[in-house]
C-alpha positions in Angstrom: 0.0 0.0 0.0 1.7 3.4 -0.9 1.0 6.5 1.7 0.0 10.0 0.1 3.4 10.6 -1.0 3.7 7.5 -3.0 6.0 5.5 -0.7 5.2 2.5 0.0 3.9 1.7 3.7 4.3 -1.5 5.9 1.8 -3.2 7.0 3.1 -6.1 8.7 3.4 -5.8 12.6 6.3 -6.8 14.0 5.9 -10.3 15.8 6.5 -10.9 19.5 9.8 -13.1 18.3 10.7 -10.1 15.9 11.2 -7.5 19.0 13.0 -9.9 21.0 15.8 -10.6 18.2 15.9 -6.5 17.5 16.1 -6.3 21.5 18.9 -9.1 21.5 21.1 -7.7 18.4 20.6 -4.6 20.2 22.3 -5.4 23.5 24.5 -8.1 22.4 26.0 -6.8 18.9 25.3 -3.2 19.4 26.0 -2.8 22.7 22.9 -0.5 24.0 22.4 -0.5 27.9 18.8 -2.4 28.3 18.1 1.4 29.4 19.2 2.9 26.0 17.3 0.0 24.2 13.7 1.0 26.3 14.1 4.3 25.2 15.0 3.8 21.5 11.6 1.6 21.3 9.7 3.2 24.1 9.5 0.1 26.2 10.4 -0.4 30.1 14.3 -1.1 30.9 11.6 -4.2 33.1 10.2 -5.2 30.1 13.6 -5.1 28.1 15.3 -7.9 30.6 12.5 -9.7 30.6 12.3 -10.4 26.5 16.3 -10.5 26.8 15.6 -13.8 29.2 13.0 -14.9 27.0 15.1 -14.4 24.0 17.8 -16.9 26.0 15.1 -19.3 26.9 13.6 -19.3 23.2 17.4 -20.3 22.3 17.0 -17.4 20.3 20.4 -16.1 21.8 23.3 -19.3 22.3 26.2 -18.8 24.3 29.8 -20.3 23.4 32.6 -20.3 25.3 35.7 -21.5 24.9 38.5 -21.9 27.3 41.6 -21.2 26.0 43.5 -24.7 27.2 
């Protein structure tokens, strides 16, 4: 659908799974304080460590660590 200015408009919402990943690359890749990310998408810094720990238990964020021995 284009808007009045001929551009065109989005008219899929973002799903629950696409906020968490933005919130994840966010703090993780990007590096934004959880208080910097609830500001930038006008959620609680709460609300922000919650989807983070959802975003770990959804295995949407891995961990790997390795020891250098």
């Amino acid at each position: 659908m284009k808007n009045r200015r001929g551009r065109e408009e989005s008219t899929r919402k973002e799903s629950e799974e696409d906020v968490i990943t933005r919130i994840a690359w966010l703090y993780y890749k990007e590096k934004m304080t959880q208080q910097e990310i609830a500001e930038r998408i006008s959620l609680s810094r709460q609300k922000v460590q919650r989807l983070l720990e959802k975003a770990r238990d959804l295995e949407i964020i891995q961990f790997t660590l390795k020891h250098p021995y």
